[in-house]
C-alpha positions as a Markdown table, in Angstrom:
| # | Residue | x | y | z |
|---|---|---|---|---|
| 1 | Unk | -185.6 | 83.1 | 66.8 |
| 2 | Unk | -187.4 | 82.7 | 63.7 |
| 3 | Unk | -185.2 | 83.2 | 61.3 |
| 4 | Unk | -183.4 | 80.7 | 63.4 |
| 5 | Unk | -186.1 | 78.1 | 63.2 |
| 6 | Unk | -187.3 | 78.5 | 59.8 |
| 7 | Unk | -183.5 | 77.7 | 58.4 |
| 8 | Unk | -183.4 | 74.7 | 60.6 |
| 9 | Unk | -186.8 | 73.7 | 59.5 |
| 10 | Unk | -185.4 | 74.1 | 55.8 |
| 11 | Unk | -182.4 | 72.2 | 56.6 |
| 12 | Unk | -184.4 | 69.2 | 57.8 |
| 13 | Unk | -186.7 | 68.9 | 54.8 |
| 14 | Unk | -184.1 | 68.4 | 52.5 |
| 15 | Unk | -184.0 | 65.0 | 51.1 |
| 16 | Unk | -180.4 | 63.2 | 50.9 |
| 17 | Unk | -179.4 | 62.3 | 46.9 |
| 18 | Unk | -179.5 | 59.0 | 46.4 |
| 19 | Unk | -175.3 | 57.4 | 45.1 |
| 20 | Unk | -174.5 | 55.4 | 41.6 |
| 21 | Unk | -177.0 | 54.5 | 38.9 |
| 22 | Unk | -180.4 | 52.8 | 38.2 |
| 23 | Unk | -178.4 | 50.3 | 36.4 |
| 24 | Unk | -175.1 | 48.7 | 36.0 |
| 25 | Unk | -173.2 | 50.5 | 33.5 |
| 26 | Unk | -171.5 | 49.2 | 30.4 |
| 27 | Unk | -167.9 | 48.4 | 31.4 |
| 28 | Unk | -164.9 | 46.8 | 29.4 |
| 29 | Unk | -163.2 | 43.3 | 31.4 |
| 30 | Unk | -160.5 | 43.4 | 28.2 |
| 31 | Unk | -157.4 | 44.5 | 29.7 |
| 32 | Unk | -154.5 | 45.8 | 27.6 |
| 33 | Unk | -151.0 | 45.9 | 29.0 |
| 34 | Unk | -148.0 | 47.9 | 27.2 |
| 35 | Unk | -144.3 | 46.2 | 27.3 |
| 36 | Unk | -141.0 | 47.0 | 26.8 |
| 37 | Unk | -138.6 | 44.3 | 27.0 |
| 38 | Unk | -134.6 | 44.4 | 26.3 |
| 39 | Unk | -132.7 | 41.7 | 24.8 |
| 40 | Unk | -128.6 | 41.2 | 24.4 |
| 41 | Unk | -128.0 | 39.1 | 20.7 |
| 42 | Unk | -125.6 | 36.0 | 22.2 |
| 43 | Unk | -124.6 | 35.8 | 18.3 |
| 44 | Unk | -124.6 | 37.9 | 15.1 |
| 45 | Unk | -127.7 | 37.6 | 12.6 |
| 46 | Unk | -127.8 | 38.7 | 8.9 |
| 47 | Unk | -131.9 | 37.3 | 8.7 |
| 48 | Unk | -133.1 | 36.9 | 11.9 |
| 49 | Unk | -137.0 | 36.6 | 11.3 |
| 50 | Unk | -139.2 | 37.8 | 14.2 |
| 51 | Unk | -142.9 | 36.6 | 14.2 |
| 52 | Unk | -146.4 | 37.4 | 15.5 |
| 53 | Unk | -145.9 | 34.0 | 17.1 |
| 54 | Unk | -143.0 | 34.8 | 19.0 |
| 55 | Unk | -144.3 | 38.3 | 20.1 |
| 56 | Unk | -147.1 | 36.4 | 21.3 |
| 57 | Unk | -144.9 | 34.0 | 23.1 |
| 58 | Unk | -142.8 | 36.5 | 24.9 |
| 59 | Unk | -145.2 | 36.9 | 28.2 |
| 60 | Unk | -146.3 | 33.2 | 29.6 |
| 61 | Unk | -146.7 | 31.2 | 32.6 |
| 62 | Unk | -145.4 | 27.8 | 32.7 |
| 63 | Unk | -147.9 | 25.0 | 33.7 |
| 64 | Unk | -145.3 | 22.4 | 34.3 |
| 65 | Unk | -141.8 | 22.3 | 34.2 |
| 66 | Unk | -141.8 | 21.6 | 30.4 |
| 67 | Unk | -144.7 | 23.6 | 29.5 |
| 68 | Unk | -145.9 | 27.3 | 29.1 |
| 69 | Unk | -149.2 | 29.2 | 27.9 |
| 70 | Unk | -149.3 | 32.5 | 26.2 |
| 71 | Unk | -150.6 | 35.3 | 28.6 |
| 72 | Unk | -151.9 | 37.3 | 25.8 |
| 73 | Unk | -154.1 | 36.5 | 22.3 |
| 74 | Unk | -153.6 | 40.4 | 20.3 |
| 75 | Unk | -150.4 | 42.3 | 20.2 |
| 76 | Unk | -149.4 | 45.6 | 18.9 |
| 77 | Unk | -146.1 | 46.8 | 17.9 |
| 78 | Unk | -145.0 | 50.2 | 18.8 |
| 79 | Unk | -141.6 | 50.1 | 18.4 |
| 80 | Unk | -137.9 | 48.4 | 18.2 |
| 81 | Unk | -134.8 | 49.7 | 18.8 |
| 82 | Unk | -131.2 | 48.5 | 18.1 |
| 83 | Unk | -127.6 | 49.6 | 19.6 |
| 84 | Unk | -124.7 | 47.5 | 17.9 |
| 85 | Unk | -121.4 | 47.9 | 19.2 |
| 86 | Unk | -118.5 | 49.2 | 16.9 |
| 87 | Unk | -116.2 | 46.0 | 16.5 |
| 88 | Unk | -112.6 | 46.2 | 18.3 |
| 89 | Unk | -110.9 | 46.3 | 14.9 |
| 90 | Unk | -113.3 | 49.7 | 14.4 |
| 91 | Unk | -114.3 | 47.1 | 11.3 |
| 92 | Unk | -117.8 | 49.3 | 10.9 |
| 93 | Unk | -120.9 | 46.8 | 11.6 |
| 94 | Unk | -124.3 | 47.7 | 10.9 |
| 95 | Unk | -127.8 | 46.8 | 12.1 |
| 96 | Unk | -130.9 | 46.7 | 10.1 |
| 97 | Unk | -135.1 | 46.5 | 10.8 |
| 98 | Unk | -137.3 | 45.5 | 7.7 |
| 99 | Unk | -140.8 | 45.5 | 8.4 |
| 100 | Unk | -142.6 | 43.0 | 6.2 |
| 101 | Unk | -145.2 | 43.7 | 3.6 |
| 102 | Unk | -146.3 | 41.0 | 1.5 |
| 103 | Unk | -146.0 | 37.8 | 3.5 |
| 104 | Unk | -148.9 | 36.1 | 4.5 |
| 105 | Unk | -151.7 | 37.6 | 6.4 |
| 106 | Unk | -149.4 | 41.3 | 6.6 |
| 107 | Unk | -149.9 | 43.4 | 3.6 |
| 108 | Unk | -148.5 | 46.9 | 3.2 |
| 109 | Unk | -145.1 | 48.7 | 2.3 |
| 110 | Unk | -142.0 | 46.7 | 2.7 |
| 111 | Unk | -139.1 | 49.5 | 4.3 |
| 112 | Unk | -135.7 | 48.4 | 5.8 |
| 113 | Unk | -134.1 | 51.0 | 8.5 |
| 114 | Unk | -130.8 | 50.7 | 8.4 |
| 115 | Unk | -127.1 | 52.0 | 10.4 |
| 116 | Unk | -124.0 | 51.6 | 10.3 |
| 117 | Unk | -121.5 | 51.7 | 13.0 |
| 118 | Unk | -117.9 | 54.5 | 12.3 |
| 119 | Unk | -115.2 | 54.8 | 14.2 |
| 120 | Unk | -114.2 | 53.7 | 17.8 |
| 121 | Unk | -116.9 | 56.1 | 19.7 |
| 122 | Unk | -120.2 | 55.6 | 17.9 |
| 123 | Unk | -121.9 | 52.4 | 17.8 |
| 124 | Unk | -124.6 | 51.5 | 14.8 |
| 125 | Unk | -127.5 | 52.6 | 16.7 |
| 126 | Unk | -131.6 | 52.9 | 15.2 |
| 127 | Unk | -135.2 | 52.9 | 16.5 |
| 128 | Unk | -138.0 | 52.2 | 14.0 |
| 129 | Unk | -141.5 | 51.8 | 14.4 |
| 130 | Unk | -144.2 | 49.9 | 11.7 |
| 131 | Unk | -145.2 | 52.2 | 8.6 |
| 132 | Unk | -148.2 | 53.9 | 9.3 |
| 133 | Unk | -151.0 | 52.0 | 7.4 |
| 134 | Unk | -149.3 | 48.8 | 7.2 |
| 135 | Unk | -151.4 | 45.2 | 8.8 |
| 136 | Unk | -148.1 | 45.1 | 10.9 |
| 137 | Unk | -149.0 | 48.5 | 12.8 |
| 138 | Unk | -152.3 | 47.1 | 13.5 |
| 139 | Unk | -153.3 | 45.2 | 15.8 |
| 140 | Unk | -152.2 | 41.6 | 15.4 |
| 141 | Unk | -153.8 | 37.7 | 16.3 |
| 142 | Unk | -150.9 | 35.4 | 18.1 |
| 143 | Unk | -153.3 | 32.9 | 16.2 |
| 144 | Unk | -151.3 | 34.3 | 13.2 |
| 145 | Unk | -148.6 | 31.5 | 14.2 |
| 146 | Unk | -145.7 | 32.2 | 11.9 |
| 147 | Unk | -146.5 | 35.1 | 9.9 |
| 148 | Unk | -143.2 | 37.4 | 9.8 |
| 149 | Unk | -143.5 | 40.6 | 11.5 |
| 150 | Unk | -139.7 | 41.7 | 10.8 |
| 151 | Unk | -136.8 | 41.0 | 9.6 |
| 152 | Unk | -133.7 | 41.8 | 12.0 |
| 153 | Unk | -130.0 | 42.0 | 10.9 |
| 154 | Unk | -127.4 | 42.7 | 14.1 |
| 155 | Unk | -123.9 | 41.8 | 15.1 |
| 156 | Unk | -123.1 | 39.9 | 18.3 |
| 157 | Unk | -123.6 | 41.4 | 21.4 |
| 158 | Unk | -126.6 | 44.0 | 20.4 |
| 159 | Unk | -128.9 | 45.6 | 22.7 |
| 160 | Unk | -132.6 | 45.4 | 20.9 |
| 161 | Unk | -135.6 | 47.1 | 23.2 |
| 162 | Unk | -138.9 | 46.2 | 22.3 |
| 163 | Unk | -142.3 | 47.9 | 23.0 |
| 164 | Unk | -145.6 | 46.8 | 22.1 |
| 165 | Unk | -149.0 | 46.0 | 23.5 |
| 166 | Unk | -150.7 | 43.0 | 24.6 |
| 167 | Unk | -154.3 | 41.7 | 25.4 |
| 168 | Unk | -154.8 | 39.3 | 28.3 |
| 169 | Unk | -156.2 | 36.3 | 27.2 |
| 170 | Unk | -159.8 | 36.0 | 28.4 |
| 171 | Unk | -161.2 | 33.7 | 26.2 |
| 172 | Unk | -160.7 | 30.7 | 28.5 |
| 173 | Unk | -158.3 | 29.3 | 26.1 |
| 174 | Unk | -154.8 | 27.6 | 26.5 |
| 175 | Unk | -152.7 | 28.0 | 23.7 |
| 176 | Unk | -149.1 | 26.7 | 24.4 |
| 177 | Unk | -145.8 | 28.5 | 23.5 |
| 178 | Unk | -143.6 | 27.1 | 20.4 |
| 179 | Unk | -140.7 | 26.7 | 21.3 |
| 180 | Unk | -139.2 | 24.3 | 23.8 |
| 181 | Unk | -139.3 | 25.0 | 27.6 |
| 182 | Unk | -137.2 | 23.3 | 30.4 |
| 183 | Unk | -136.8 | 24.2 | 34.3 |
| 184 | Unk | -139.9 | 26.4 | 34.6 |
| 185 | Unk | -141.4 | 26.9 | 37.7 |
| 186 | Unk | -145.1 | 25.9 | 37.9 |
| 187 | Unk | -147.2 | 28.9 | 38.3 |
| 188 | Unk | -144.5 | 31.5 | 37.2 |
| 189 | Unk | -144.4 | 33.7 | 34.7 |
| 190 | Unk | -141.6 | 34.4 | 31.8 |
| 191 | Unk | -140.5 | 36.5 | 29.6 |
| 192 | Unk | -138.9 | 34.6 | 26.6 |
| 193 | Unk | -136.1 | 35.2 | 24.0 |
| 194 | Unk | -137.3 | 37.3 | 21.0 |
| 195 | Unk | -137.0 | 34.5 | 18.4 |
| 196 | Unk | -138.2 | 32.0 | 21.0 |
| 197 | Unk | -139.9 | 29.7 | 18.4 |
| 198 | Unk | -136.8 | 29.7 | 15.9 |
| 199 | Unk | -133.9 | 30.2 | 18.3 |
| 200 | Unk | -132.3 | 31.6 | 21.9 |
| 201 | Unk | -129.8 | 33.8 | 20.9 |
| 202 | Unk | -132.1 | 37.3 | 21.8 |
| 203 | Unk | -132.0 | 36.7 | 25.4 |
| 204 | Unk | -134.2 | 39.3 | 27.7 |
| 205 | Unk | -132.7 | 40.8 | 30.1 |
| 206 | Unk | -133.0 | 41.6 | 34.4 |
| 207 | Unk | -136.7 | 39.3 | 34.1 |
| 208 | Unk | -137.0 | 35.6 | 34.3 |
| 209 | Unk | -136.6 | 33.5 | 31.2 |
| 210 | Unk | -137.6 | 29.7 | 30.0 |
């Protein structure tokens, strides 16, 4: 019996540890989200410039029926990919990616990843990501309005997958997207075409789209 009571005697004097911290702890609001988006090329391109702008542009929500905000104020791009298809004369088409070097605000090496379609079974197919070391594998300001990120070459009907990361905007600012909007549903959000601020013809596909 007293073994019995001195353990219940020690069980009672022990003191419960107290949950969390003295303090709040550091903690990080930023919020990144990673993207991939596929687009179908309405027409064929030989120069088809792609800019930080219009990878900025590519998530937004529309304010109005006529207008649209960026969701995101930093992007990074991981990768694009490109599947041409053959033509029906087996006439071989090809599909290129040139990451920019020396245009304004991007420094590093210039590199064009190119393919070309053979034969009836094989279309021109490549995936390319920025050159290690290059500004444009970094992480990028949509502020940089319409410094060229790439440079895509593609035939009608293409299939182009796109992955990169964004930063929600949480700076309390509104910037606007550059290219015209129509028939956007206040409140919604969008994904838009590729070359939004230049042109349609990269259209996303299976999401919404102003």
């Amino acid at each position: 019996m007293r073994r019995s009571n001195q353990k219940s005697s020690r069980r009672g004097s022990k003191i419960p540890q107290s949950l969390g911290t003295t303090h709040p702890p550091e903690y990080v609001p930023t919020r990144v989200v990673k993207c991939k988006y596929r687009f179908k090329a309405t027409a064929l391109s030989a120069a088809d410039q792609i800019t930080v702008q219009a990878f900025g542009d590519l998530l937004c929500v529309a304010s109005a029926a006529a207008a649209a905000y960026q969701l995101g104020n930093w992007i990074k791009i991981h990768k694009l990919e490109i599947w041409a298809p053959m033509a029906s004369d087996l006439v071989p088409v090809t599909c290129s990616i040139e990451w920019n070097g020396t245009t304004a605000g991007l420094y590093g090496k210039s590199v064009i990843h190119s393919d070309t379609s053979m034969g009836a079974n094989a279309p021109a197919h490549l995936m390319s990501r920025p050159p290690a070391g290059s500004q444009v594998a970094m992480w990028l300001s949509t502020g940089a309005g319409a410094t060229n990120v790439c440079k895509l070459q593609y035939p009608a009907n293409s299939i182009i997958d796109v992955v990169y990361s964004l930063v929600l905007r949480d700076d309390g600012l509104a910037v606007a997207v550059t290219g015209a909007v129509a028939g956007a549903t206040t409140g919604a959000t969008y994904v838009r075409a590729l070359n939004s601020p230049t042109s349609t013809n990269l259209v996303p596909l299976s999401v919404a789209t102003i």
